[in-house]
C-alpha angles and dihedrals in degrees: 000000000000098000101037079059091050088053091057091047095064103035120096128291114229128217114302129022106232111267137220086265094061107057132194120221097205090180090047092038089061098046098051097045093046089059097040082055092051084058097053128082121242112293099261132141130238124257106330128193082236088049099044093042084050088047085052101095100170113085097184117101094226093052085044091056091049085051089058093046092044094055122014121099121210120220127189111243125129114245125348119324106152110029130205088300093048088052101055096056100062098009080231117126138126122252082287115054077034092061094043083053100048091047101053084046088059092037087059083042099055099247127127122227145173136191126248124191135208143168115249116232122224093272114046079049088055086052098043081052091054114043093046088057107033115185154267134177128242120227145168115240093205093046110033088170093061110111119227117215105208129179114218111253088217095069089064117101085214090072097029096058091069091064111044095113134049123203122189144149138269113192128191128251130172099332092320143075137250137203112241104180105144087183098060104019133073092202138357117302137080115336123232089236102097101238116233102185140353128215136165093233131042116272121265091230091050099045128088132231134172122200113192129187128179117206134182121208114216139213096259085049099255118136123214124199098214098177147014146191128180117172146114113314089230092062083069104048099095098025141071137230110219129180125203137159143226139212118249098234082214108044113039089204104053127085138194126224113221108196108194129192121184102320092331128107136201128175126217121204127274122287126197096251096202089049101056111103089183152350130214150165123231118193130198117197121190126190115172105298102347125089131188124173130209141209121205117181110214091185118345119209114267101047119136095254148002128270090219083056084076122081082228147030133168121185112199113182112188131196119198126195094162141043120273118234135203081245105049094044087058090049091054092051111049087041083060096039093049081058107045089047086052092061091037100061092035086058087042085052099047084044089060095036084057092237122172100232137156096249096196093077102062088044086055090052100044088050108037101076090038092087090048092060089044086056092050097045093052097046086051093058089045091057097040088062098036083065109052086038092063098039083063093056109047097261143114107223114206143149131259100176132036108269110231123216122199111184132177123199106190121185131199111168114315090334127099131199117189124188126181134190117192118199109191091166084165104055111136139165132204114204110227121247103288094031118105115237087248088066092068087032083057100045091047083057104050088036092052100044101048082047077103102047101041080062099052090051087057104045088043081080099059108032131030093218115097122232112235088231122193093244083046088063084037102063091039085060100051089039093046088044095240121179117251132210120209105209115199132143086281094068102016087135091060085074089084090064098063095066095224093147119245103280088064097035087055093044091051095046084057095057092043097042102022105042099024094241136155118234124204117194143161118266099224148328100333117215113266086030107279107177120249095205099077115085127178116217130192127198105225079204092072110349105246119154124216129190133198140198099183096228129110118239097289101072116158096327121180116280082197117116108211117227108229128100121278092233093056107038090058090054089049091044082053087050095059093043088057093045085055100044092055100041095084090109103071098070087161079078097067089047090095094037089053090039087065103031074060099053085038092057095052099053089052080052095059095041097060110094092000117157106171108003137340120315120250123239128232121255112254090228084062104045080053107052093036098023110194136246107296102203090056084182091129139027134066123318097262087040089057095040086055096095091047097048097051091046088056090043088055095044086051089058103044088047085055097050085249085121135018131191109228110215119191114261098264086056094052090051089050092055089045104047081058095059099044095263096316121113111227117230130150112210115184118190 
């Protein structure tokens, strides 16, 4: 305890000591957080390299190679994404992360090893396809006769790319090497990928990277970069990145930027708090030889208020490279809340000693870790339900590129505002064996879009305050009969008209020139105020469907200052954290939240490209029996919307009960032992 309190003594004060308004109950404090501890499991981490390597017994190099087969899991995704750590916590990884696990296993172990690196031929890429999606077949319950014309996924060269290179071990025994490739061989020895070239280390083109940098514009238009990381990708995939702030004792007006990662620190320089217009994160992620960049508003210029206006104010940036599960989300939390319950009760103690203590700093510490668990618990409920979704629908969901979270926990009083952006620029989706391609085109679109409104579900049960989602715009522009634009290459120029300033016009051109997507808006002020600046945009290449507000993570958060204690509110902030954290089990829940993002979706469908009234979608029985052009990179706007809208048009009908994918009966069980018995379906009339 001592030196935990030690810790908090020396770390930053944010923004506001606590005033006499917000007071601080010590005797009630303790109590609480005595009882909340009792609740909690012992503080522990998911599946670690150091755990699963431990958890290894065998120390031969041939039971250590039936481990991995037994039970590693191969997913399709081009270079490293996850690393060996990644890795350990799902036991999930391609040829590559596989590889980097497998290496640092052998090295615990005492076994030298080396990869080796081949190209895979057309084959050995059609039976890693198939085996990682496995099949179904699609049938209509009212015409069981009717006959289903499906294209094989494996022939697409959306599917094939991930898998045109193969990366395994060789490990040394007695003088000589041995293959060590748990995806193609059933034991050690040669793969039957032809090798093409061997090194000790992995190779650069192969290896990940992300740089970040925060920067803040100010009023007299400089820009100051206050704070940077560049490291392995894999560094960041069970940590977070915060950001808080502290109060210069000296300048009332200047502020200092605290960037944390993991249990480190690092402070940036001051910055003028009344002068900063915004604040954002631009990330730069680099795997092998491709490079994409990203842009996450903190604040943007024109809210309605200031962050620094808050007593309080916590930035958690996240970057995943794996699933989240129930577990690990649990895991997360109660390692956040025994912390924050640690700094609680220490500042409790020094208040009833009478010690003359900062406070800020164990406020800082009680609240920092609290937005990273909330991450996790919402990505563990995303995923829950992406899986069982696509499970639903004939398709395997998985990720190509790192999700990142951007999450803001924002305090005034005793009351607590919290705001999220998830950016998952990778999901994908392979449709099994019997399943046509628009069924994972379809899945990518009703998974993307509800992406808001899942959110706001989940953070209705920790705040009061509503979130101002895309689909909610959405729905207010098609009810209020607003006119919508339909932005594409064609009319690019037409973006000038809709007075955005410059920062979202830019940002709308991007999504229209550099990443081939279509934009929907609305024309003008809309009656009842429906903002103009959010647009929806949809890629014709797999369907997802983005929206934007156009705001950063502040939005129209609450003025008002709650009541309750300091003290208490946070604990009862921790308590619904942990609830959160531990609802992923009821998915029956979601089946109203996934019924409208449906309707929702295919609205927006039929809004895209409309003249004179809504398009009209194609029948299901139609996409399947003369499926459309799956690439949708040239052509008019209604030709390149042809693949989406068919995906949509075949979700529809398998959420109806129009269509159903037919697993074999071990798959069915399967389905059935993870909900408890009880075989998960969502049917919407």
């Amino acid at each position: 305890m001592k030196r935990a309190i030690l810790f908090l003594l020396v770390s930053f004060v944010l923004i506001e000591p606590i005033s006499a308004q917000q007071a601080f109950d010590a005797k009630s404090v303790q109590e609480k957080a005595k009882s909340l501890q009792r609740t909690l499991d012992k503080p522990s981490s998911a599946n670690t390299l150091e755990s699963v390597a431990k958890s290894i017994r065998a120390r031969r190099a041939a039971d250590i190679f039936k481990w991995a087969r037994q039970n590693l899991k191969f997913q399709p995704y081009q270079g490293q994404l996850r690393g060996a750590e990644g890795v350990a916590v799902d036991l999930t990884g391609n040829s590559v992360d596989q590889a980097l696990f497998l290496h640092e296993i052998f090295k615990q172990k005492g076994i030298q090893s080396r990869f080796v690196r081949g190209q895979l031929s057309e084959s050995q890429i059609d039976e890693v396809l198939y085996r990682f999606a496995g099949s179904a077949s699609l049938i209509n319950p009212s015409d069981l006769s009717s006959e289903k014309v499906v294209v094989d996924a494996s022939v697409l060269a959306r599917y094939r790319t991930l898998l045109d290179e193969h990366v395994w071990l060789e490990i040394e025994d007695n003088g000589a090497w041995l293959g060590v490739d748990p995806i193609f061989n059933q034991g050690l020895g040669p793969s039957t990928v032809e090798a093409k070239s061997r090194e000790t280390t992995l190779w650069d083109d192969l290896q990940s990277s992300v740089s970040i940098e925060f920067r803040a514009a100010l009023a007299d238009g400089q820009i100051k970069t206050f704070g940077q990381y560049t490291g392995p990708l894999s560094h960041l995939g069970t940590r977070d990145i915060s950001l808080t702030f502290e109060q210069d004792v000296r300048l009332n007006h200047a502020i200092r930027p605290i960037i944390h990662i993991g249990d480190d620190s690092k402070a940036g320089g001051y910055l003028p708090k009344a002068d900063i217009r915004s604040l954002e994160a631009r990330i730069k992620l680099k795997r092998g030889r491709l490079e994409t960049q990203h842009r996450l508003m903190l604040e943007a210029e024109g809210e309605s208020r200031s962050v620094f206006s808050f007593d309080q104010v916590y930035y958690s940036i996240g970057i995943f490279t794996t699933q989240i599960s129930p577990t690990y989300a649990r895991v997360r939390a109660t390692n956040s809340l025994h912390s924050g319950l640690v700094a609680l009760s220490a500042l409790a103690d020094s208040i009833q000693d009478e010690a003359k203590v900062p406070q800020d700093p164990f406020l800082n510490q009680a609240h920092r870790q609290l937005p990273y668990a909330i991450s996790n618990a919402y990505l563990a409920h995303s995923d829950r339900l992406v899986n069982e979704l696509a499970f639903s629908m004939g398709t395997r969901a998985f990720h190509t590129e790192p999700r990142i979270v951007a999450t803001a926990l924002l305090r005034n009083g005793g009351e607590y505002a919290l705001r999220m952006r998830l950016m998952q620029p990778g999901l994908e989706a392979i449709p099994r064996q019997g399943v046509p391609v628009a069924s994972a085109t379809g899945l990518i679109s009703l998974v993307s879009y509800l992406e808001s409104d899942l959110e706001s579900q989940l953070l209705a049960k920790i705040q009061s305050v509503p979130l101002q989602t895309a689909s909610a715009v959405f729905q207010k522009a098609i009810t209020e009969d607003s006119e919508l634009l339909t932005i594409d290459r064609s009319n690019l120029r037409d973006v000038s008209k809709l007075k955005l300033g410059k920062t979202r016009s830019d940002s709308l051109r991007q999504e229209v020139t550099r990443f081939g997507r279509i934009v929907l808006i609305p024309k003008g002020a809309a009656k009842d105020g429906t903002p103009s600046r959010a647009w929806w945009s949809v890629s014709p290449t797999n369907g997802s469907v983005h929206g934007s507000t156009g705001e950063g993570l502040l939005t129209a958060a609450s003025e008002t200052a709650g009541k309750e204690a300091l003290g208490e509110s946070a604990i009862q902030l921790m308590k619904k954290v942990l609830v959160l954290s531990d609802s992923t089990e009821d998915l029956q829940a979601y089946v109203g939240l996934v019924c409208k993002s449906r309707d929702d979706v295919v609205r927006l469908m039929q809004s895209y490209c409309a003249k004179k009234g809504p398009v009209e979608l194609p029948d299901h029985n139609t996409c399947l029996s003369a499926p459309p052009h799956v690439d949708n990179l040239v052509g008019s706007c209604d030709e390149r919307l042809n693949g989406a809208r068919c995906g949509v048009s075949i979700a529809s009908a398998l959420l109806s009960g129009k269509l159903t994918a037919l697993y074999s009966d071990s798959e069915s069980e399967s389905s059935k032992t993870r909900h408890k018995g009880k075989a998960f379906g969502i049917t919407c009339q």
